[in-house]
C-alpha positions in Angstrom: 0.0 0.0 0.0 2.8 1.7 0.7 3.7 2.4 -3.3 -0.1 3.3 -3.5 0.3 6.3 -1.2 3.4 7.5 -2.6 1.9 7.7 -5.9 -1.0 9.4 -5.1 1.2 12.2 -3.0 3.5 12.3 -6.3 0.3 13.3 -8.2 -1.1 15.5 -5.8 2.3 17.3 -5.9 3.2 17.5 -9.9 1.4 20.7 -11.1 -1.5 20.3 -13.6 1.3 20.3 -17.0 3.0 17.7 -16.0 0.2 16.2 -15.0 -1.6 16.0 -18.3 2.1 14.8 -20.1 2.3 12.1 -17.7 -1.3 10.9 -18.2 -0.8 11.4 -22.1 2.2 9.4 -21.9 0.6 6.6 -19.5 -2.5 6.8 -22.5 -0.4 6.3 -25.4 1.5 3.1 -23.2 -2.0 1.8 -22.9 -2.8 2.7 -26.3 0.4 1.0 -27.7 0.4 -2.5 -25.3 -3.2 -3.0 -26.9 -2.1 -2.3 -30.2 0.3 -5.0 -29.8 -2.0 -7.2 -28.1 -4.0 -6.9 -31.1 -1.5 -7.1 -33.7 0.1 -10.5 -31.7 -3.7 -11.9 -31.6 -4.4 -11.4 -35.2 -0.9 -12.9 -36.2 -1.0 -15.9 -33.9 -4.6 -16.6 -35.2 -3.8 -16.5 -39.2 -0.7 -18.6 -38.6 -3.3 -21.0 -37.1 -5.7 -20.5 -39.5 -3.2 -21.5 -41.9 -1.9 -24.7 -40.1 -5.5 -25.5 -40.2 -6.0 -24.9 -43.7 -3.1 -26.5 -45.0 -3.7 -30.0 -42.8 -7.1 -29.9 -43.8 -5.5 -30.4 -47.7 -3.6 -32.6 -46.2 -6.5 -34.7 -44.8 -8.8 -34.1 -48.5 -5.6 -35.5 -50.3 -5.0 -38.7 -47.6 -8.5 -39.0 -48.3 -8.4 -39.0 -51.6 -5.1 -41.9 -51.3 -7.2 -43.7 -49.6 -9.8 -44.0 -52.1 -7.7 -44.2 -54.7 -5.7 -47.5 -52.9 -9.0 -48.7 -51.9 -9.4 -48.4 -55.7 -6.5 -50.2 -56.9 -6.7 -53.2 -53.8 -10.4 -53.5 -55.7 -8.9 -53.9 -59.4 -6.0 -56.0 -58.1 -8.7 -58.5 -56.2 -10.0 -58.7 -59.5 -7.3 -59.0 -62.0 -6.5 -61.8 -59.5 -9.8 -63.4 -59.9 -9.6 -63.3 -63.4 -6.3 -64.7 -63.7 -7.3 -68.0 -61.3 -10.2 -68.4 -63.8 -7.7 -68.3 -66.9 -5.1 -70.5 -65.5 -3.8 -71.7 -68.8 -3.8 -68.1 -70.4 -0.4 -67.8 -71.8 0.2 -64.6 -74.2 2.3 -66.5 -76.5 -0.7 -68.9 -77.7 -3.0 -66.1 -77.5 -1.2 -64.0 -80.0 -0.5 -66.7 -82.5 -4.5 -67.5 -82.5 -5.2 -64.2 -82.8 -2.4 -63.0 -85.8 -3.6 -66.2 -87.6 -7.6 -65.0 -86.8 -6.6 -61.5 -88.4 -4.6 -62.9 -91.3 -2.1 -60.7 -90.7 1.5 -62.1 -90.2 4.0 -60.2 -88.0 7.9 -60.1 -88.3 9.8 -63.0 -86.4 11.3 -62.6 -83.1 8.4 -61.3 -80.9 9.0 -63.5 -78.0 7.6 -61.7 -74.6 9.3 -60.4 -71.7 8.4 -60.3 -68.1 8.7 -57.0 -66.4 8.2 -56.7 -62.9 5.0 -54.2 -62.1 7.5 -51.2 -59.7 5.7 -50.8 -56.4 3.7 -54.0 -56.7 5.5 -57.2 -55.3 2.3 -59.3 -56.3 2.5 -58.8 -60.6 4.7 -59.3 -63.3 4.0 -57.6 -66.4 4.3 -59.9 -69.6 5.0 -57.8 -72.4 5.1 -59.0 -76.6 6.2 -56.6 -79.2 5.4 -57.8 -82.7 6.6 -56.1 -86.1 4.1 -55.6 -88.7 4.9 -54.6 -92.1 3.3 -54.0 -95.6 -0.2 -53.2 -93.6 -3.3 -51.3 -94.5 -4.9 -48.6 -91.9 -8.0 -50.9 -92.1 -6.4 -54.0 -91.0 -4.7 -52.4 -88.1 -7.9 -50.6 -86.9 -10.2 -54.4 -87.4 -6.8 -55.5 -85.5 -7.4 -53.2 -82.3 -11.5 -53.7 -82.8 -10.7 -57.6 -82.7 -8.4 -56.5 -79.4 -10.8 -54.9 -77.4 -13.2 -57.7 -78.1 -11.8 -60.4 -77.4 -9.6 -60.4 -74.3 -9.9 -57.0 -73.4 -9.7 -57.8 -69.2 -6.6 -59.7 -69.4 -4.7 -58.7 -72.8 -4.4 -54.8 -73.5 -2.3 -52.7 -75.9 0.8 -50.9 -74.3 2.2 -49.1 -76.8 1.8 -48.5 -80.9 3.8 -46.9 -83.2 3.0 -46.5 -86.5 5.0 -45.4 -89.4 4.1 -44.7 -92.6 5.4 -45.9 -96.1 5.8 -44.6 -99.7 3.4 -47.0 -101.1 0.0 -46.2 -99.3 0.7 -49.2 -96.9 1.7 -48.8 -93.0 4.6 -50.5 -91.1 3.5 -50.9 -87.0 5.0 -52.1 -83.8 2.6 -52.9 -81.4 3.3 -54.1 -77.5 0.2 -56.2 -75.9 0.9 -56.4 -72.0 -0.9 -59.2 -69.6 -0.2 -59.1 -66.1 0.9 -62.3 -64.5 0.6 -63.2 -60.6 3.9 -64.0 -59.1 1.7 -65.9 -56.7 0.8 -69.4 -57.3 -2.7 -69.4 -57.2 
């Protein structure tokens, strides 16, 4: 109480100039701590407005993994499914039928390789790449419409490239891709 009393005698004692300096000065303290205060709030708050922003991008795009391997587990149970049912399927006999089907004839040497799928410990994917020459633009398109018909699920093109030739006739190079279970079924 003491520092109470000396105060008050310390005001009653500065004449009324002072007095109004001091109490500007004491004002402007106040008025500055609560600008401060203020400025500290709103800073603190938009920085945590932005944390929450950004983890709730981050919890829309785990979200959206999720789904997405949820997706893939789906298709994988399946391509499983539909390789225990074709057992025997083996790309090598499947293209022969089919070139001979088409009456098409591709350029030797398009034995197929097995790549492993990256990221996937449960698949290999067999790739054949066949060379055909001397074509028409209708054959290849009955080709890929004969394709898609017949063992669209398991066989699917990879990659085409097609080149053309002086002679109104197309040369092409086309990779059909099967996946293969490294799993014995």
């Amino acid at each position: 109480m003491k520092v109470f009393d000396t105060l008050a005698n310390y005001i009653q004692n500065i004449n009324k100039r002072d007095f109004e300096k001091y109490l500007i000065l004491f004002l402007l303290g106040i008025a500055l701590l609560g600008i401060l205060s203020v400025y500290q709030i709103y800073r603190k708050s938009s920085s945590l407005i932005q944390q929450i922003k950004n983890t709730e991008k981050l919890a829309q795009k785990s979200v959206t993994m999720f789904n997405e391997y949820e997706k893939l587990q789906q298709k994988e149970a399946q391509l499983q499914e539909l390789l225990k049912q074709n057992r025997e399927f083996n790309i090598n006999s499947f293209f022969e039928k089919f070139y001979k089907e088409q009456n098409m004839i591709p350029e030797p040497n398009w034995n197929p390789i097995e790549i492993p799928v990256e990221g996937n410990e449960n698949f290999d994917e067999v790739v054949l790449t066949a060379v055909f020459k001397k074509q028409t633009t209708e054959k290849l398109v009955n080709m890929l419409n004969a394709l898609d018909k017949k063992e669209k699920d398991i066989v699917y093109v990879k990659e085409l490239v097609i080149r053309n030739n002086l002679n109104k006739t197309i040369d092409f190079e086309i990779s059909l891709a099967s996946m293969k279970s490294r799993r014995i079924l």
